[in-house]
C-alpha positions as CSV (number, residue, x, y, z in Angstrom):
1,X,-10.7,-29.9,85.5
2,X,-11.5,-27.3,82.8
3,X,-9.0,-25.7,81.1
4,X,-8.9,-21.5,81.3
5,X,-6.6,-19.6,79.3
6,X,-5.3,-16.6,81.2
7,X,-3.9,-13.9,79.4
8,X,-2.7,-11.1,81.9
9,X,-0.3,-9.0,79.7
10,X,0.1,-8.2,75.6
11,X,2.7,-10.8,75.5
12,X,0.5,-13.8,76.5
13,X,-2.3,-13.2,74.0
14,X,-1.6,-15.5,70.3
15,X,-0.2,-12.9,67.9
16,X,0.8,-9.7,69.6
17,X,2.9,-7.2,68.2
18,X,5.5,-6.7,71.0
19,X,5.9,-3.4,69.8
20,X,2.9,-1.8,69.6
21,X,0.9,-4.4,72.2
22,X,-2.3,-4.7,69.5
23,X,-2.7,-8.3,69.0
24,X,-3.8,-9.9,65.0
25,X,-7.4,-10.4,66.6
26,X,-7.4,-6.3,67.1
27,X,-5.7,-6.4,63.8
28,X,-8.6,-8.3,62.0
29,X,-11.4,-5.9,63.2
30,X,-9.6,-2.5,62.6
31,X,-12.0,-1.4,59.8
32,X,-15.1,-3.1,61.6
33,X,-18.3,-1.1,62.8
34,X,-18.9,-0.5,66.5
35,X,-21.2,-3.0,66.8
36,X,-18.6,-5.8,65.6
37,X,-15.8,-4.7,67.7
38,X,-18.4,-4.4,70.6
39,X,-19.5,-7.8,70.2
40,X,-15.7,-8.8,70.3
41,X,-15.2,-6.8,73.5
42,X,-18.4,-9.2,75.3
43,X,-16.2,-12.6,72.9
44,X,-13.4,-11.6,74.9
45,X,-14.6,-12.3,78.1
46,X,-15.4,-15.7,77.6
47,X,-13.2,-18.4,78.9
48,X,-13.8,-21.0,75.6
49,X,-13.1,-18.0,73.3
50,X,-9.4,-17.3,75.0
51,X,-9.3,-20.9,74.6
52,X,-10.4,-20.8,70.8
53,X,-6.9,-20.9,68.2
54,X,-6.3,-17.3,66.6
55,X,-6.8,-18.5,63.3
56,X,-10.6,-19.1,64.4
57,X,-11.1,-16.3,66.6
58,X,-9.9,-13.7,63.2
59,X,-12.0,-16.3,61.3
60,X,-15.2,-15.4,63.5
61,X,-13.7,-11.5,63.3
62,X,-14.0,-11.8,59.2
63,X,-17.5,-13.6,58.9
64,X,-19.4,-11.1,56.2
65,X,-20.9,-8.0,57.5
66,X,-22.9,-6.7,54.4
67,X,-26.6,-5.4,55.3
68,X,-27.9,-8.9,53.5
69,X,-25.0,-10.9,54.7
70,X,-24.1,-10.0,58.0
71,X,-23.3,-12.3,60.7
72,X,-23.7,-10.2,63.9
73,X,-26.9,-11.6,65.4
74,X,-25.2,-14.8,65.3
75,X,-22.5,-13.1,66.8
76,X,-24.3,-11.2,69.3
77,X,-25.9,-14.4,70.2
78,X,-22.5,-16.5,70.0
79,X,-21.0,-13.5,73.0
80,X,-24.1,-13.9,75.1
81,X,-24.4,-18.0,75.4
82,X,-23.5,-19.5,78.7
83,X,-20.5,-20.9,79.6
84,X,-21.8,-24.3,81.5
85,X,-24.8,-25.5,80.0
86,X,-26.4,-28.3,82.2
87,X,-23.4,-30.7,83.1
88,X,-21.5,-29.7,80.2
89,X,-18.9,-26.9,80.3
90,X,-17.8,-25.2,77.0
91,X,-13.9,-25.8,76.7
92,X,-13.5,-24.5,73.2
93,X,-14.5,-23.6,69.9
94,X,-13.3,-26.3,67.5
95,X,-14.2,-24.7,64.0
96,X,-17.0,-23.3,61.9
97,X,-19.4,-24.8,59.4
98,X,-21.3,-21.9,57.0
99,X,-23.5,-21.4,54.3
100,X,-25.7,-18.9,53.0
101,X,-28.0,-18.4,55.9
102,X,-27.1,-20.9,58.3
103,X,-23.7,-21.7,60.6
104,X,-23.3,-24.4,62.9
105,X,-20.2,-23.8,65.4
106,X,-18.8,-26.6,66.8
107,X,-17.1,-26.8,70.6
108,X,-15.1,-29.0,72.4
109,X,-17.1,-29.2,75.6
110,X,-16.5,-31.7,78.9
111,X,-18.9,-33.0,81.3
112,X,-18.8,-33.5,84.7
113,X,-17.9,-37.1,84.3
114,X,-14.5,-35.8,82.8
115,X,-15.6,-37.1,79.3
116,X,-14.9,-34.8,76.1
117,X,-16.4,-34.3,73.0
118,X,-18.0,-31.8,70.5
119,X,-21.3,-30.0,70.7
120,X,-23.3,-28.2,67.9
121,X,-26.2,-26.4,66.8
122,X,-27.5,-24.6,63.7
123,X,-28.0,-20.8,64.0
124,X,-29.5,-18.6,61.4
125,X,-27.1,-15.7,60.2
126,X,-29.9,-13.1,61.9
127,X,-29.5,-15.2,65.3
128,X,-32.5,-16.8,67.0
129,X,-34.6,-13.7,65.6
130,X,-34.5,-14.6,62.2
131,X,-37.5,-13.2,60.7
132,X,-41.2,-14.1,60.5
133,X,-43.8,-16.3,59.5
134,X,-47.7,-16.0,59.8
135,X,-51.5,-16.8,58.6
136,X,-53.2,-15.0,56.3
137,X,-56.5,-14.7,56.6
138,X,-59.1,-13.5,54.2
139,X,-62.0,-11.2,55.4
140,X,-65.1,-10.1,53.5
141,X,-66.5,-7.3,55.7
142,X,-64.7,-7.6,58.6
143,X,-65.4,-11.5,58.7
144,X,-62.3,-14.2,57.9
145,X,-63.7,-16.3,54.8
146,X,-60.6,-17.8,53.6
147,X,-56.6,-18.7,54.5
148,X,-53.8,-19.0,52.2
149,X,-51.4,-21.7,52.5
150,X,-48.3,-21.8,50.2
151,X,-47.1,-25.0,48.9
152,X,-43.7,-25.4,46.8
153,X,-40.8,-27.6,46.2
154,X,-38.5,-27.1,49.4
155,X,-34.1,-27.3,48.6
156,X,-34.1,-29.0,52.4
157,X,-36.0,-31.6,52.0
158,X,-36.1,-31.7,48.0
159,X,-39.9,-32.0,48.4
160,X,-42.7,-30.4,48.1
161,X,-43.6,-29.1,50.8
162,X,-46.6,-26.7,53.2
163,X,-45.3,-22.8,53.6
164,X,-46.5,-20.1,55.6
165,X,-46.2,-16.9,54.3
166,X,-43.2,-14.8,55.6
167,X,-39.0,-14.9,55.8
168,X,-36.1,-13.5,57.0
169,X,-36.1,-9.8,58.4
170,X,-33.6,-7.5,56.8
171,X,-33.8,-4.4,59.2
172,X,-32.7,-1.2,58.0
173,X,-32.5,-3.0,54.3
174,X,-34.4,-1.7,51.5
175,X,-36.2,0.9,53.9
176,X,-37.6,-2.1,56.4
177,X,-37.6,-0.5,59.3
178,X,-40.5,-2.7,61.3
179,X,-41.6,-6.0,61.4
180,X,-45.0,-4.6,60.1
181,X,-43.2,-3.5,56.7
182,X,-41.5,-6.7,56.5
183,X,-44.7,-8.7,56.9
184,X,-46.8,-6.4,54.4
185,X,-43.6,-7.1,51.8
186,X,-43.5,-10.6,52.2
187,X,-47.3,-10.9,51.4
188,X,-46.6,-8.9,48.5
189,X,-44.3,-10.9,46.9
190,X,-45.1,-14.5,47.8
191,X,-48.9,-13.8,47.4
192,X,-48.3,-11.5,43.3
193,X,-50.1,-9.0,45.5
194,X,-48.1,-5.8,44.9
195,X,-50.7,-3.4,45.9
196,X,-51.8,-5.0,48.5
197,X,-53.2,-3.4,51.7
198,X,-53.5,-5.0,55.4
199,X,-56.7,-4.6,56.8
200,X,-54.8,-4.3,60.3
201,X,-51.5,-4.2,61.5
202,X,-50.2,-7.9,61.8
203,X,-51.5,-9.3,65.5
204,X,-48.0,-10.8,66.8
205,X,-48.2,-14.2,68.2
206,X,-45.3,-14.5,70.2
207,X,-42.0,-16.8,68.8
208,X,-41.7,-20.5,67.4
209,X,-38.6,-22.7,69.5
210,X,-38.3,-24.4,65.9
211,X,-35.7,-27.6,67.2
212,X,-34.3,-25.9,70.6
213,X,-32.4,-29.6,70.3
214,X,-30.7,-28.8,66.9
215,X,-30.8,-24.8,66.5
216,X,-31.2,-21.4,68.5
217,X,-34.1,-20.7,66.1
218,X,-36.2,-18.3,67.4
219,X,-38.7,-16.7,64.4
220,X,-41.9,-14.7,65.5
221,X,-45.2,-15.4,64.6
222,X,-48.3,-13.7,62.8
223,X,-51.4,-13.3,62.0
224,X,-52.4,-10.7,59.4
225,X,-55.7,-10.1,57.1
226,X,-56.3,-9.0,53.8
227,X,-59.5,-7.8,52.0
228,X,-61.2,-10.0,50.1
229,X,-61.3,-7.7,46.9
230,X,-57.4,-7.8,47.2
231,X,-57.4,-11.5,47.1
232,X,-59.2,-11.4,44.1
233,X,-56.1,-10.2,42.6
234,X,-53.9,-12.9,44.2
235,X,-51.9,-15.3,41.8
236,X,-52.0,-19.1,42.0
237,X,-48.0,-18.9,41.2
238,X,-46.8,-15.8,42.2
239,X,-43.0,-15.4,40.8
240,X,-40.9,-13.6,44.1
241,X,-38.2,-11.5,43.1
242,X,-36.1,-12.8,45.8
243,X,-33.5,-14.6,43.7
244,X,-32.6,-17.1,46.8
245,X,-36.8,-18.4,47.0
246,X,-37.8,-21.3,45.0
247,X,-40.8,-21.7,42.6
248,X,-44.1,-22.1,45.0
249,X,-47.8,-21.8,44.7
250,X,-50.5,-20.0,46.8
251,X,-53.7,-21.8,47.4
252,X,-57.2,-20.7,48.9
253,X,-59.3,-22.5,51.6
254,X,-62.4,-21.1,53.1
255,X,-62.4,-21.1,56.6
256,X,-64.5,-24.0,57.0
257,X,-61.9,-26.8,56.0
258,X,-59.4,-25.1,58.6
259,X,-59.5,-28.1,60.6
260,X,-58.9,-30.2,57.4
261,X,-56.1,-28.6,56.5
262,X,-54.6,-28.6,60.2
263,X,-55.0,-32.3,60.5
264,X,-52.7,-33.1,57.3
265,X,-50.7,-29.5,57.4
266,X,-47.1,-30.7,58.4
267,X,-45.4,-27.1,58.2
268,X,-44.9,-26.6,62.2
269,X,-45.2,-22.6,61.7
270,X,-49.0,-22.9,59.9
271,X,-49.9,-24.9,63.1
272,X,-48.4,-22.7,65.3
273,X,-49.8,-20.4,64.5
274,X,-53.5,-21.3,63.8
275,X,-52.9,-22.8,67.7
276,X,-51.8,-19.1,68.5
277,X,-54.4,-17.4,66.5
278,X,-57.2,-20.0,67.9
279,X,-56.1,-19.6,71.4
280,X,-56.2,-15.6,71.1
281,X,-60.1,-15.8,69.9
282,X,-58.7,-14.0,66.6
283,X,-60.0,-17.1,64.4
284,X,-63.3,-19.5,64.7
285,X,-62.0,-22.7,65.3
């Protein structure tokens, strides 16, 4: 049997003022925007939240908000996740892991069997739409000639390690607005390309399920082309004024050794998308 809270007046929910009938959750998200306390209003509704302590549900409530820290797409995502997955219903949330850029939430959860135990799963602070990540093609007259593929020294792995071009998505920081500013900034900075100007907008090629066994990871997917006379300008070891990137390099492959590179490329988001970009006829393969 699964365990439901049921709250039916001010005095059964954890911390209520008798008095004034506001509870220390309310409390906690007084100064929030309206689309914290709406994601709250959706939290509230969910059986394994009522069933979550206070001190974790104000703990969720206070998780940063600033435009390059903010947690709500986790928490957006967090409000909209079922309550039975498979044979497994959510009891609980047992406490919070965070970093950075990532969180992991741990639940108490119970299967059909009657056995208990604790789930996770890694979630970006953005949610499952984190950002982006594409190919960059070369083109000398309309025609792709070259790719860039980044290479650096990874803090994951502690090794270096293939990149694609591309990161998180700030909206509505630092005038981003669209994905398509986001993409052409990205290529400025990881590429030493400040002037840089896309031939095309970036083609979208749909989203990368990066580990749906381990995270919610969702990023999309791109393909975008830049003349070759910018190229010439591009720097082997561009320095990115992002102060959270690591040291990298940017090298140059014609077209030709494409399948080369696919064959020892380990970086699952270069060979999704030269799959994508294959498939769509936007690249000779």
């Amino acid at each position: 049997m699964v365990e439901v809270s049921r709250q039916t007046s001010s005095g059964d929910v954890p911390g209520t003022d008798e008095s004034t009938g506001v509870s220390a959750l309310d409390r906690s998200l007084s100064g929030a925007s309206a689309e914290r306390r709406d994601i709250f209003e959706q939290l509230k509704q969910r059986p394994w939240f009522r069933n979550t302590s206070l001190d974790l549900q104000i703990e969720l409530a206070g998780l940063p908000a600033e435009a390059k820290c903010n947690f709500d797409g986790f928490l957006r995502d967090l409000a909209n996740r079922p309550d039975r997955i498979s044979n497994v219903n959510v009891i609980s949330l047992e406490r919070l892991a965070r970093g950075n850029f990532a969180i992991v939430p741990i639940f108490n959860v119970q299967n059909d069997k009657g056995d208990r135990f604790t789930y996770e799963y890694v979630s970006w602070r953005y949610g499952p739409q984190s950002g982006v990540k594409g190919l960059v093609l070369i083109e000398t007259g309309g025609v792709p000639t070259h790719f860039v593929v980044l290479r650096g020294e990874k803090f994951a792995t502690g090794k270096i390690e293939a990149d694609s071009v591309g990161g998180f998505i700030d909206l509505n920081v630092d005038g981003v607005l669209k994905a398509v500013d986001r993409v052409k900034k990205e290529i400025q900075e990881e590429l030493g390309l400040p002037d840089v100007k896309l031939i095309r907008d970036p083609v979208e090629l749909g989203k990368l399920a990066v580990d749906p066994g381990m995270t919610n990871n969702r990023p999309g997917l791109f393909l975008a082309s830049i003349d070759a006379s910018d190229a010439e300008k591009l720097q082997r070891n561009p320095i990115n004024p992002d102060p959270y990137e690591l040291a990298g390099a940017a090298i140059v492959y014609p077209i030709s050794q494409l399948k080369e590179v696919v064959l020892r490329n380990e970086d699952s988001f270069f060979l999704s998308c030269v799959a994508r970009a294959w498939a769509s006829g936007a690249i000779p393969f």
